[in-house]
C-alpha positions in Angstrom: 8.3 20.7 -23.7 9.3 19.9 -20.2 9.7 15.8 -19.5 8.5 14.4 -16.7 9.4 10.9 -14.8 6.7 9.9 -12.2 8.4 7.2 -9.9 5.5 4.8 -8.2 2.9 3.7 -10.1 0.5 3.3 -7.2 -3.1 4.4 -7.2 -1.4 8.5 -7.0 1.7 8.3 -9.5 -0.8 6.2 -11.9 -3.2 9.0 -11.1 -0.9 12.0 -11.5 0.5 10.4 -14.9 -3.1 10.6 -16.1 -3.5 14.5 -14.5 -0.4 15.7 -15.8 -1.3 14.7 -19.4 -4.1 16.9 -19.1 -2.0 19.7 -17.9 -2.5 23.3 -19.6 1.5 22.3 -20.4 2.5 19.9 -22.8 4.8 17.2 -21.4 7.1 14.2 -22.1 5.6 11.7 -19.4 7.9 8.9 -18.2 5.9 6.4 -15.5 8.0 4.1 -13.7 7.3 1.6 -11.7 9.0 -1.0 -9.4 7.2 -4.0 -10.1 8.4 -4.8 -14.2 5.3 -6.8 -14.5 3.3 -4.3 -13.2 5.1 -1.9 -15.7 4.9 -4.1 -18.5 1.1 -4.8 -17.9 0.3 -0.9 -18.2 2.6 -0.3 -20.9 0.8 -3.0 -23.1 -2.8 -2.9 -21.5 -2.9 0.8 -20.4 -4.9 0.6 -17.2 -3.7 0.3 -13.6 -5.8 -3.1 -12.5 -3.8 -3.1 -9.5 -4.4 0.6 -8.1 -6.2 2.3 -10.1 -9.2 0.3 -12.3 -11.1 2.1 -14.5 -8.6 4.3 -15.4 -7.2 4.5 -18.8 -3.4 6.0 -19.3 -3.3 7.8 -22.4 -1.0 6.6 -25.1 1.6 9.0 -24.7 2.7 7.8 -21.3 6.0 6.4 -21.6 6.0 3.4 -19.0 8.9 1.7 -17.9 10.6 -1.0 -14.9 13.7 0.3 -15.9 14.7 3.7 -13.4 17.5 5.0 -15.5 15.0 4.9 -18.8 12.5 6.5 -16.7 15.0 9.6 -15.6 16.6 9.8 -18.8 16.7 13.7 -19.6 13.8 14.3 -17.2 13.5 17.9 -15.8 11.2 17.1 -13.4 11.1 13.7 -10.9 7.6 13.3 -9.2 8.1 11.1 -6.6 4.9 9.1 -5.8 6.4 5.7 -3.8 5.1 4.8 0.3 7.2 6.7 2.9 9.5 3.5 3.7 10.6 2.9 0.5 11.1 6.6 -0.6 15.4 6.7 0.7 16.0 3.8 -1.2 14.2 4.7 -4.5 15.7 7.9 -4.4 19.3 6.6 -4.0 18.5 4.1 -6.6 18.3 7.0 -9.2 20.9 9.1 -7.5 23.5 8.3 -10.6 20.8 9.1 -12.9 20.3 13.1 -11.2 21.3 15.9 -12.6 21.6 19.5 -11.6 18.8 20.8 -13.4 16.6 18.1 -12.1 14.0 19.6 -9.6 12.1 17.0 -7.7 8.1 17.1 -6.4 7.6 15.2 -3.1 4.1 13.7 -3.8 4.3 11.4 -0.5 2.2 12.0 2.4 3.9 10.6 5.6 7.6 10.7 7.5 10.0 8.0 7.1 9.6 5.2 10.0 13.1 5.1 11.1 14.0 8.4 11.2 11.0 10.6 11.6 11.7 13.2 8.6 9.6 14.4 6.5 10.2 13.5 2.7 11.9 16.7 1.7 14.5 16.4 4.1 15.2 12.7 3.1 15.1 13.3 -0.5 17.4 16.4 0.5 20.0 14.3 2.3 20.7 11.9 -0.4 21.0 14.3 -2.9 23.8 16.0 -0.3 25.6 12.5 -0.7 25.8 13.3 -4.9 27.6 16.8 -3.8 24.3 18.7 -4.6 24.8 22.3 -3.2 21.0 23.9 -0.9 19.4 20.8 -2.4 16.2 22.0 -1.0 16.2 24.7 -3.7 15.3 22.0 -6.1 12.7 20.3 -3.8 9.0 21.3 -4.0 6.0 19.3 -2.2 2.5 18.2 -3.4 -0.4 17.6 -1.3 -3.7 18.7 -0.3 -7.0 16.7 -0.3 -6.8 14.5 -3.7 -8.3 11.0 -4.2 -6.3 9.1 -7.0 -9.5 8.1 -8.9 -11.3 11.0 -8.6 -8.3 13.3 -10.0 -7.7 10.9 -13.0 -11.2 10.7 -13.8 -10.6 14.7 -14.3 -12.9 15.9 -11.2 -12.0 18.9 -10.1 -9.3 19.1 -7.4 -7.4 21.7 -5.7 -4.0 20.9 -4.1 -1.0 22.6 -2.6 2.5 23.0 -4.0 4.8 24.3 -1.5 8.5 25.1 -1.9 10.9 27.5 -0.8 11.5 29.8 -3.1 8.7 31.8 -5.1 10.0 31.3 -8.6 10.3 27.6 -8.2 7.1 27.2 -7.0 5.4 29.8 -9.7 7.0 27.7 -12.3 5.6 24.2 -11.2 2.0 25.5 -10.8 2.3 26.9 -14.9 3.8 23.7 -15.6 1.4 21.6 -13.6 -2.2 23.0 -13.6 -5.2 21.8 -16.0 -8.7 22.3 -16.6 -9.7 20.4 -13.7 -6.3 20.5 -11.3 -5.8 23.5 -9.6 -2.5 24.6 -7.9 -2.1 27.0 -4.7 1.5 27.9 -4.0 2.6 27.8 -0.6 6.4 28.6 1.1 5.4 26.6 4.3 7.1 23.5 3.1 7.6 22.2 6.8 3.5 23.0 7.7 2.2 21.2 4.7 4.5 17.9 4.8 3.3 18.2 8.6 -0.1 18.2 8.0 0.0 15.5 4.9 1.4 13.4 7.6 -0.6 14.2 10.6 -4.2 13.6 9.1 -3.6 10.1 8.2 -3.5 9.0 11.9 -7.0 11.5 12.8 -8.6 9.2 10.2 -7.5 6.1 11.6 -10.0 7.5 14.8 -12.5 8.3 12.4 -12.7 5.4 10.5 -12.8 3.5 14.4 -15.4 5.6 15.4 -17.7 4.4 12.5 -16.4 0.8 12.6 -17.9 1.4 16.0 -20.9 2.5 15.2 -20.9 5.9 16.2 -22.9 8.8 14.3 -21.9 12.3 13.5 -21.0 14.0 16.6 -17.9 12.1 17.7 -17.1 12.5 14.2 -17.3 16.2 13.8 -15.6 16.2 17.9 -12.9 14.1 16.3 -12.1 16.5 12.9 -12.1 19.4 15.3 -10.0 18.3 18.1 -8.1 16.3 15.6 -6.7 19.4 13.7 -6.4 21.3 17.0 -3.8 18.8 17.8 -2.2 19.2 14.4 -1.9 22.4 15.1 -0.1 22.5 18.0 2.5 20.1 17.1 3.0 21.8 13.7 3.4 25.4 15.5 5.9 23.9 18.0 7.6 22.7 15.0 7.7 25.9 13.7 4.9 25.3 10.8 2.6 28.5 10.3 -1.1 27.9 11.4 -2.7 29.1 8.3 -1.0 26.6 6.6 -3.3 23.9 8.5 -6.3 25.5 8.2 -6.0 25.4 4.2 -6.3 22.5 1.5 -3.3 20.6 3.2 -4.4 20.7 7.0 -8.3 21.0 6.8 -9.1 20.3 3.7 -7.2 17.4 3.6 -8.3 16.0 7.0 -11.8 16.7 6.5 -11.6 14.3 3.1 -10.0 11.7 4.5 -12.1 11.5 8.0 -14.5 11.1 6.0 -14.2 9.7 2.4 -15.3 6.5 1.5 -11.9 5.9 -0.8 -9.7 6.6 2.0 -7.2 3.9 3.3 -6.8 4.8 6.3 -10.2 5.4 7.5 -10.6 1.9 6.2 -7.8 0.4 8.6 -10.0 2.2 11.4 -13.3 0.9 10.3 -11.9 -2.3 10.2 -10.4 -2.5 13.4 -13.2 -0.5 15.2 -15.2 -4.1 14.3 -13.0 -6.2 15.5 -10.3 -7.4 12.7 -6.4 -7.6 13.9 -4.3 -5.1 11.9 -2.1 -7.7 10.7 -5.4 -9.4 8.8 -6.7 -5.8 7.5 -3.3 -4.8 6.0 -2.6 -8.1 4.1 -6.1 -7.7 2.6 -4.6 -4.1 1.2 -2.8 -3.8 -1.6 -2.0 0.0 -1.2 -0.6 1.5 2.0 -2.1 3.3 5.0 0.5 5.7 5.7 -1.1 6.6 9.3 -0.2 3.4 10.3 3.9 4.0 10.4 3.3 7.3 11.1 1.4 7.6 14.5 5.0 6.5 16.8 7.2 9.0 14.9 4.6 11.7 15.9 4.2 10.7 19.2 8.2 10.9 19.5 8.0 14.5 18.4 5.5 15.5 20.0 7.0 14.6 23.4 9.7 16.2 22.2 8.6 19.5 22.1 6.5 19.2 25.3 3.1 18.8 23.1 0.2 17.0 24.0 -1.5 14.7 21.4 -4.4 12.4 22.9 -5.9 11.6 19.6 -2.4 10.3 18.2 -1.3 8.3 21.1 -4.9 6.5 21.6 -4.1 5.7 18.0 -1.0 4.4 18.5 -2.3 2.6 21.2 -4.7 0.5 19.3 -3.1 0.0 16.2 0.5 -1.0 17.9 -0.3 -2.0 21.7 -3.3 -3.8 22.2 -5.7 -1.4 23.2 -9.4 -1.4 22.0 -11.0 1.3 20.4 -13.7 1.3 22.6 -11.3 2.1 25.2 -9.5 4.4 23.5 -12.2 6.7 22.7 -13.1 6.3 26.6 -10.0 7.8 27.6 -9.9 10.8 25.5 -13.5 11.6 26.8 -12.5 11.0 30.5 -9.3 13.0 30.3 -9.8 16.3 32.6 -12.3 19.2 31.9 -10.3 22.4 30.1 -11.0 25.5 28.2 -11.4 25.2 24.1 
């Protein structure tokens, strides 16, 4: 029986205890979570007020404020906490690792400082324990997956990407149930990429309806919107395919248009009118589009690659610009070729 520690219990590592439970597998389920009231609360009460309502956690989900308690003898760390916070929670645990330990990335976004994706900072601090091709222990969830909807047990289909074949073939036996469904996928780089780059396209979606726009610019917006993923993950040296599966389209397309998405909400909210400041103090979970629009931007001029949809974004959510404005210019930029 293979034991698992989930760290985050937000809305997804809530969720993915609940999944995992369910799993074809039978697992030892540790859920850890930063907040100790928080931890307590769903230890005693078993149900996520906070992120996840509605939801009961079955009763042999171990949670826990206590990290080393969590990792004790895990073989397997889920890792389930907001971009910004990921470095530090991982070198937290880093004198609880082990070498046998393999780790699932389960965030979608790059860290704000530094621009990389999760793998690659989860990678580098397990380099500073003397961990030799860390990245042969790393593997990386994502795809289009709403936290209620999963733990309610409706179907959903996700990707798990790592490097090597046998790692990944082993996570999807030890992971999939009845109702979650596991591709494997050795583009780790195209589908951290496009867990990332869909957040900021649903920003513009969610401003397009806060604007009161129908279904045209909406379906202009998917479209273009992945185009532009596209190029930047190609640059990068992501394969296309990988966007045009459950963790580029398929994710894109659920959160463009999802009513439980956050950040569609931040772009609905700001399409009317509200400051961002105002909209993300009424949140209690976070919009990962919103730290992650700048770092694009900074790699895509890198590289040389446009991105018009990403820096209007930017533009509103960080420098004043309105939305109305912003979906102006992307409509009066110069006439091209599809």
């Amino acid at each position: 029986m293979t034991r698992i520690a989930i760290l985050g219990a937000g809305s997804w590592g809530t969720a993915l205890s609940v999944v995992l439970s369910r799993a074809r597998k039978a697992h030892e389920i540790s859920l850890w979570a930063h907040n100790r009231a928080l931890a307590e609360a769903l230890e005693n009460h078993r149900e996520n007020t906070t992120y996840l309502a509605g939801v009961r956690l079955p009763d042999g989900i171990r949670v826990t404020g206590d990290l080393p308690t969590a990792l004790e003898a895990a073989q397997l760390v889920v890792g389930a906490v907001p971009s910004v916070y990921a470095r530090s929670v991982y070198s937290e645990a880093l004198p609880c690792v082990t070498p046998e330990m393999v780790f699932v990335s389960a965030t979608k976004g790059l860290e704000p400082a530094t621009h990389l994706r999760m793998s690659l900072v989860l990678a580098q601090v397990l380099e500073k324990a003397g961990s030799a091709q860390p990245s042969g222990r790393i593997a990386v969830l994502s795809g289009p997956s709403f936290a209620v909807e999963a733990a309610r047990g409706e179907p959903t289909a996700v990707v798990l990407a790592a490097p090597e074949a046998r790692l990944a073939s082993w996570l999807q036996e030890e992971l999939s149930g009845p109702s979650f469904r596991l591709y494997t996928n050795d583009d780790v780089l195209g589908v951290e990429l496009a867990g990332a780059m869909k957040n900021v396209i649903a920003i513009a979606a969610g401003a397009c309806q806060g604007l009161g726009l129908g279904s045209n610019p909406l379906a202009a917006l998917i479209t273009r919107g992945l185009a532009e993923m596209m190029r930047l993950a190609a640059a990068l040296g992501a394969r296309p395919e990988t966007l045009g599966g459950l963790a580029g389209l398929g994710d894109l397309v659920l959160t463009c248009t999802g009513s439980l998405s956050r950040n569609r909400h931040v772009g609905i909210e700001l399409g009317k009118g509200s400051k961002l400041a105002e909209i993300l103090a009424g949140m209690r979970m976070v919009a990962e589009g919103v730290d992650t629009a700048a770092p694009l931007l900074e790699l895509a001029r890198e590289h040389g690659i446009a991105m018009p949809i990403t820096e209007q974004v930017d533009a509103f959510l960080h420098r004043g610009k309105l939305p109305r404005d912003a979906i102006r210019e992307i409509m009066d930029r110069p006439l091209k070729r599809e």
